[in-house]
C-alpha positions as CSV (number, residue, x, y, z in Angstrom):
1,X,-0.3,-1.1,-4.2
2,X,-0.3,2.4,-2.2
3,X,2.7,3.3,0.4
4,X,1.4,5.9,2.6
5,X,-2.0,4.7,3.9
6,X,0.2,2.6,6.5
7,X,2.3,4.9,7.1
8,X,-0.9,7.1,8.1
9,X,-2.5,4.6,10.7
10,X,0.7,4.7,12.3
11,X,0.8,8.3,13.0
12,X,-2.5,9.2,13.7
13,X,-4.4,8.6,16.8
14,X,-8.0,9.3,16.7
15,X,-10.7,9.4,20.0
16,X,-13.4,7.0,18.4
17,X,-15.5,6.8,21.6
18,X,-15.9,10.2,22.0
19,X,-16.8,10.2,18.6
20,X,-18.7,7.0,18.0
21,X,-21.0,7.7,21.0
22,X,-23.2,10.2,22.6
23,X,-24.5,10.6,26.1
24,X,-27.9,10.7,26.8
25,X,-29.9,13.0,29.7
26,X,-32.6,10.3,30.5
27,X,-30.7,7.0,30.9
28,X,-27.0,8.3,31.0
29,X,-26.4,5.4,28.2
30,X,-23.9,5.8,25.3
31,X,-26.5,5.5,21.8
32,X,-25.8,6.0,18.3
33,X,-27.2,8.7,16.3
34,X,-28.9,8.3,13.2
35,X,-26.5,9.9,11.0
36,X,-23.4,8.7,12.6
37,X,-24.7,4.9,11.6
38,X,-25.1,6.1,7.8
39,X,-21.7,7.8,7.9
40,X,-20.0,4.7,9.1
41,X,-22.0,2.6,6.7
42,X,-20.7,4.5,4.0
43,X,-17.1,4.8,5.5
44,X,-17.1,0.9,5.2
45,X,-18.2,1.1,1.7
46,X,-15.4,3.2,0.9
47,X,-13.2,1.0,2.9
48,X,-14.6,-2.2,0.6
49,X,-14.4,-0.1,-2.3
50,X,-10.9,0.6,-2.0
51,X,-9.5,-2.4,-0.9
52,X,-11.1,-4.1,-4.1
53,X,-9.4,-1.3,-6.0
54,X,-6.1,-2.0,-4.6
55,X,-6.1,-5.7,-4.9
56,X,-7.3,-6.0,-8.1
57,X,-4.3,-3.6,-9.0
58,X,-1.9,-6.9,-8.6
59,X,-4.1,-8.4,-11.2
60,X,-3.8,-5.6,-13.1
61,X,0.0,-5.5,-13.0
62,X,0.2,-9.4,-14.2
63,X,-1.7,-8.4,-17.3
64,X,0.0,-5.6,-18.2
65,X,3.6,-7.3,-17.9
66,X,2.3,-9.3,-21.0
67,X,2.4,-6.5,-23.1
68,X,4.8,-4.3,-21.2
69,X,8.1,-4.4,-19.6
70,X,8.1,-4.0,-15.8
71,X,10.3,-0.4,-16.7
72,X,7.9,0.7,-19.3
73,X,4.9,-0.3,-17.2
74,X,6.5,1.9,-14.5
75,X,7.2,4.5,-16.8
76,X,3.7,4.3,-18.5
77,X,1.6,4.4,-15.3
78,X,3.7,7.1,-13.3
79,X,3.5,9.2,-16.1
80,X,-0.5,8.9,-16.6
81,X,0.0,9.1,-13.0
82,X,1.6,12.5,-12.1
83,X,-0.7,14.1,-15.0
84,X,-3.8,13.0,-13.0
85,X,-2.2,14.5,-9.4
86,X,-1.2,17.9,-11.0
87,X,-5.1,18.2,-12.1
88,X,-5.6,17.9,-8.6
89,X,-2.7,19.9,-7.3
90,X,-4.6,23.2,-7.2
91,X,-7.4,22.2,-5.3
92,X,-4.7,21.0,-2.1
93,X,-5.4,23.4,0.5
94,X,-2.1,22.9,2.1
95,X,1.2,23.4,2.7
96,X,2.5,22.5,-1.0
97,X,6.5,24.2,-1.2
98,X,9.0,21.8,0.4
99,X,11.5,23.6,2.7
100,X,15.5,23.0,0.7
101,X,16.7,21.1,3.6
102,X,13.7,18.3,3.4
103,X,14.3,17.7,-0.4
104,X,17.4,14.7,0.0
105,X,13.9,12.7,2.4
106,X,11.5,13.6,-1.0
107,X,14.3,11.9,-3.3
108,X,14.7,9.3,-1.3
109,X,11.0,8.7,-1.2
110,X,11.0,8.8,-4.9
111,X,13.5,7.0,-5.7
112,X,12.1,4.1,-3.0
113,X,8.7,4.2,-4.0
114,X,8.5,5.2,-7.5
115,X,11.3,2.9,-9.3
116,X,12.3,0.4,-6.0
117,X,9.1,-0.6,-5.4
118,X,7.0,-0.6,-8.5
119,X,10.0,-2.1,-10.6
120,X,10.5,-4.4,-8.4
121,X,6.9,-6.0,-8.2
122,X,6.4,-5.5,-11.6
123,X,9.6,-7.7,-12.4
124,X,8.0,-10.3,-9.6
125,X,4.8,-10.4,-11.4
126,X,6.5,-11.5,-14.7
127,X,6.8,-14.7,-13.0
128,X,4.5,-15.1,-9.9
129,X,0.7,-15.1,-9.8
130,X,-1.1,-11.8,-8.8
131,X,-2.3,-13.2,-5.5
132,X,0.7,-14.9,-4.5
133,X,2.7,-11.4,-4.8
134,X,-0.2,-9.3,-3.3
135,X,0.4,-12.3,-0.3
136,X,3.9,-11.6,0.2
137,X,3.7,-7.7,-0.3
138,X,2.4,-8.6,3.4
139,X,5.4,-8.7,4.8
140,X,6.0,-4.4,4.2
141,X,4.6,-3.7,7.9
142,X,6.8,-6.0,9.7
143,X,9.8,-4.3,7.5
144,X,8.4,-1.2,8.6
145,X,8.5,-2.3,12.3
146,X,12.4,-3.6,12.1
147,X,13.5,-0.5,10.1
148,X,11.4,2.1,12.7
149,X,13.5,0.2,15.5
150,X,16.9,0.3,14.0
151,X,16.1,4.0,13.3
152,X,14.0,5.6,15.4
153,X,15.4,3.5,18.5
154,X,11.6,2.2,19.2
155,X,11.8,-1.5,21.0
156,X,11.4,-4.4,19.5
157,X,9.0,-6.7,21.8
158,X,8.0,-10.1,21.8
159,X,5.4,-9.4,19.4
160,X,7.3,-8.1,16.7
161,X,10.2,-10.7,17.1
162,X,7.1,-13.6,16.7
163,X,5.6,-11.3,13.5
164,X,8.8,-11.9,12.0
165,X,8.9,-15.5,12.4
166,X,5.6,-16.0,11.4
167,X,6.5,-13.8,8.1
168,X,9.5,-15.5,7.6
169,X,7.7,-19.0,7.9
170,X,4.6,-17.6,5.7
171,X,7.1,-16.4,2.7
172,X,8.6,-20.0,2.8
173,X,5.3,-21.6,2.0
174,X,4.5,-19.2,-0.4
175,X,7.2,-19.4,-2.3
176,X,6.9,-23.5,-2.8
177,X,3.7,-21.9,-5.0
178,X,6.0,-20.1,-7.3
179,X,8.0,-23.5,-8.2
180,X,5.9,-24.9,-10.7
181,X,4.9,-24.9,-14.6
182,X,5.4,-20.8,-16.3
183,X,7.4,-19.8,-12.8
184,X,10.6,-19.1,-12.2
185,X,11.8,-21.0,-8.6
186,X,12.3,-18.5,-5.9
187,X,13.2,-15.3,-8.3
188,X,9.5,-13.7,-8.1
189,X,9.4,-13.9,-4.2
190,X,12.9,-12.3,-3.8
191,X,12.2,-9.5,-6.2
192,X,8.6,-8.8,-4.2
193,X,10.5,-8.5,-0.9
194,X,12.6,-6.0,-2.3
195,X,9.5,-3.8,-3.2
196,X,8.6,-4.5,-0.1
197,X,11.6,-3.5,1.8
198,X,11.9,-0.4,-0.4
199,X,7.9,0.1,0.9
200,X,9.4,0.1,4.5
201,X,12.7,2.3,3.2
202,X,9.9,4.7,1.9
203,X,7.3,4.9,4.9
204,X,9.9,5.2,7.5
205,X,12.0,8.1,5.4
206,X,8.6,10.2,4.5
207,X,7.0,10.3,8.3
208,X,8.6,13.8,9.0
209,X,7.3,15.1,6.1
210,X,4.1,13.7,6.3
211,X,3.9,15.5,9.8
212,X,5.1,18.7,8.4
213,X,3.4,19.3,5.0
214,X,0.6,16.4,4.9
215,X,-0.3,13.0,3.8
216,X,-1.8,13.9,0.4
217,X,0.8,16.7,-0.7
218,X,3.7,14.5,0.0
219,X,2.1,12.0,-1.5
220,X,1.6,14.1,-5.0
221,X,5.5,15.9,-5.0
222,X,6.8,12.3,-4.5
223,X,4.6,10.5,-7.4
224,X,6.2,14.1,-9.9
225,X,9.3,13.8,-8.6
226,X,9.8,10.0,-9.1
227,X,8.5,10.5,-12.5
228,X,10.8,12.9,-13.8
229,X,13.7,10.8,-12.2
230,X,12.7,7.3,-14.0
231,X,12.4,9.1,-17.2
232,X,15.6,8.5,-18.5
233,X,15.0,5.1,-18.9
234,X,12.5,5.5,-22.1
235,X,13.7,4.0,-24.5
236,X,13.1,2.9,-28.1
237,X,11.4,0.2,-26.5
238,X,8.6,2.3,-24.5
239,X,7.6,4.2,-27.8
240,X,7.1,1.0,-29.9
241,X,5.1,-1.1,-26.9
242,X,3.0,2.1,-26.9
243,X,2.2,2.4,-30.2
244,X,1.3,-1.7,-30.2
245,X,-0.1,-1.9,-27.0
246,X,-3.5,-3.9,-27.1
247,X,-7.2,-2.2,-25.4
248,X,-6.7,-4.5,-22.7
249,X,-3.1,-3.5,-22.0
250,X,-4.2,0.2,-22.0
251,X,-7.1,-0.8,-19.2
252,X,-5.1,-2.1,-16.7
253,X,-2.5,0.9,-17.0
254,X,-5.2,3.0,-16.7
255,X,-6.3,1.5,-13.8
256,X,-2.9,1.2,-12.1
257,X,-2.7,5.3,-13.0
258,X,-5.8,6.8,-12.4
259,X,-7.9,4.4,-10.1
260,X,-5.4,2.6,-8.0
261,X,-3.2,5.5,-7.4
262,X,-5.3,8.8,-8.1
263,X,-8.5,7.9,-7.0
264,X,-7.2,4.9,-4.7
265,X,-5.1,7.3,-2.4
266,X,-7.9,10.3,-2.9
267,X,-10.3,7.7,-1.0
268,X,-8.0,6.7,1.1
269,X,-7.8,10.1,2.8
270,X,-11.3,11.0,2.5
271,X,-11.6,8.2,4.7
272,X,-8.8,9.6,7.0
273,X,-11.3,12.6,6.7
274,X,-14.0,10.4,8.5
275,X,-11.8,9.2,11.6
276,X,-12.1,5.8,10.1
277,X,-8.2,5.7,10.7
278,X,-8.3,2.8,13.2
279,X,-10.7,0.5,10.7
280,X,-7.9,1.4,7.9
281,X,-6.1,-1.4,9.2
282,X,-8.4,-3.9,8.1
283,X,-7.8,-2.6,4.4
284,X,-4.0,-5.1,4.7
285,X,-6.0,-8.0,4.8
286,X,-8.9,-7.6,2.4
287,X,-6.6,-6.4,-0.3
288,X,-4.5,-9.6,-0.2
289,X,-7.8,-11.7,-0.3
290,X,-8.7,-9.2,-3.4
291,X,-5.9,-10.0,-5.2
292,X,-6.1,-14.2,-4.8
293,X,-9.8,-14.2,-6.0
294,X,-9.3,-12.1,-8.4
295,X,-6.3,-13.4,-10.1
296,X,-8.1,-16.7,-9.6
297,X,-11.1,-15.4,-11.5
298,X,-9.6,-12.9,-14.0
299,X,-6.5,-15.0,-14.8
300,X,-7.2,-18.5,-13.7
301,X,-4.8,-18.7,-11.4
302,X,-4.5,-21.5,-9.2
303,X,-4.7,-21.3,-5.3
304,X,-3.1,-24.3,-3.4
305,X,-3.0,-25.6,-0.2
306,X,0.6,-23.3,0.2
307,X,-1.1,-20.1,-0.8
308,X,-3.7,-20.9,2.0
309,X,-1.3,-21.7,4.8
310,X,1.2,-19.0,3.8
311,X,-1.0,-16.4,3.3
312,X,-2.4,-17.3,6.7
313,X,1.1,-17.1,8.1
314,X,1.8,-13.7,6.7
315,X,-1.8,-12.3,7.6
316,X,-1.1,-13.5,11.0
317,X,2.5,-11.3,10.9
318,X,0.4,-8.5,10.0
319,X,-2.4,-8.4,12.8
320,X,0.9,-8.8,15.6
321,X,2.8,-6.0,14.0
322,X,-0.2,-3.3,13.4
323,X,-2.6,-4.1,16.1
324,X,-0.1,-3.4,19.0
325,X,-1.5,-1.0,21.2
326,X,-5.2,-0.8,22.1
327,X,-6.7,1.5,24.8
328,X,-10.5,2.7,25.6
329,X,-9.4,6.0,23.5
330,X,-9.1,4.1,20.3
331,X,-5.9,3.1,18.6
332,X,-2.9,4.9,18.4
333,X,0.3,3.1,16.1
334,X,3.0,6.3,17.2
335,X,6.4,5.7,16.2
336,X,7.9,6.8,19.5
337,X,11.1,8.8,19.9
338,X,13.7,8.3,22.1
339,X,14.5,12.2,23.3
């Protein structure tokens, strides 16, 4: 599952009324044009589009741990990866060469995202269902929200005190669904929110350099550089899974490589491209649904009444920590400093 779209709604803030609406010289009434309606209709098929993508990519993930170890997965699907983003690299119109000082932020990014975060869910999905680890993946916003107050000295309100709780209380149910036949106790829940605390390590650490050099750029140096850092850990073990790994084993690495992070963060910011920033948000809570129905459908997973509840829970963390601040300008999810 991507890192940066989040870290994107947060830091742009977009005039949608101005841009949704037009005035006209008979009636003085706000109307909608024509074209703007068949922009936004495709900008919410993108926004479908891409949430399916990224949900499915937890399904993905629990298949490919049957044939792969959560390192070699990582290794596999970075490396596919990076090859797909420097095809890309070229056509980047932006500020691509990283200033010396900024570099320590990029490894930390890299390190985070790359090898925290992805070998930590993959480990989780050994022994949790795809749904419930897309569920508790949930809870990376309101780390977000605790680590941007402990660093960037932003308040934490009532709101994000109650978003906690109601995480906290979510993850609890949730993780009565992992005890149970081919799971592991409370294991697979720990290990997903530690990918998703290295999320929040990651999306705090990279908003400088997202404000400096762009979302997409950053995005590409961090997936190379996080790639050449894991690589010492091929082993003997990576060659031999590759040379035996099965069609459908190679699918769903494909996917995780070239359409959930390639193509899933290329749409993402062709979206950002279409002020669609402030509908972005609803992409936290289709993915999870995504993930549920299709590791139900895909993998026969089972959804109980714990999966419903905490889900709920968690999904109810998620609207108090993103959708803080709403204004007749639109939405704007700044990270303030304290000067």
């Amino acid at each position: 599952m991507p890192q940066v779209p989040f870290l994107i709604r947060k830091t742009l803030k977009m005039d949608f009324e101005n841009m949704n609406t037009i005035e006209t010289h008979e009636t003085g009434m706000k109307s909608r044009t024509a074209p703007h309606i068949l922009s936004k209709f495709k900008g919410y098929t993108l926004l479908v589009f891409l949430s399916i993508i990224w949900g499915l990519a937890f399904v993905a993930i629990r298949e490919a741990v049957l044939d792969l170890t959560p390192i070699n997965l990582t290794l596999l699907r970075w490396i596919i990866a990076s090859a797909g983003f420097l095809i890309i690299l070229p056509f980047i119109k932006a500020k691509m060469k990283f200033e010396r000082k900024d570099l320590p932020k990029l490894l930390v990014m890299s390190i985070t995202n790359v090898a925290g975060y992805n070998i930590a869910l993959n480990y989780a999905e050994t022994s949790i269902s795809a749904g419930l680890a897309a569920l508790l993946i949930s809870f990376g916003p309101v780390f977000i929200t605790l680590l941007s107050a402990v660093t960037l000295k932003e308040k934490i309100g009532i709101k994000v005190g109650l978003s906690l709780l109601l995480a906290i209380i979510g993850t609890l149910l949730l993780s009565f669904t992992s005890i149970g036949p081919g799971y592991t106790g409370i294991l697979g829940p720990i290990e997903v929110i530690l990918a998703a605390a290295s999320y929040a390590i990651f999306t705090v650490v990279s908003k400088p350099l997202v404000h400096k050099y762009g979302a997409l750029p950053v995005t590409i140096w961090m997936a190379i550089a996080g790639t050449v850092m894991i690589l010492p850990l091929i082993s003997t073990s990576f060659i031999y899974q590759i040379e035996t790994l099965p069609a459908v084993g190679w699918i769903s690495v494909i996917y995780l490589a070239i359409l959930s992070t390639v193509l899933g963060y290329s749409l993402f910011y062709v979206l950002v491209g279409r002020n669609f920033v402030s509908k972005l948000s609803v992409q936290l809570y289709l993915v999870p649904v995504v993930s549920v129905i299709g590791g139900a459908v895909l993998l026969n997973e089972g959804v109980t009444a714990f999966t419903i509840l905490g889900g709920a829970f968690l999904l109810a963390a998620v609207g108090l920590t993103t959708l803080k601040n709403r204004s007749n300008s639109g939405f704007s999810f700044r990270i303030r400093r304290k000067m």
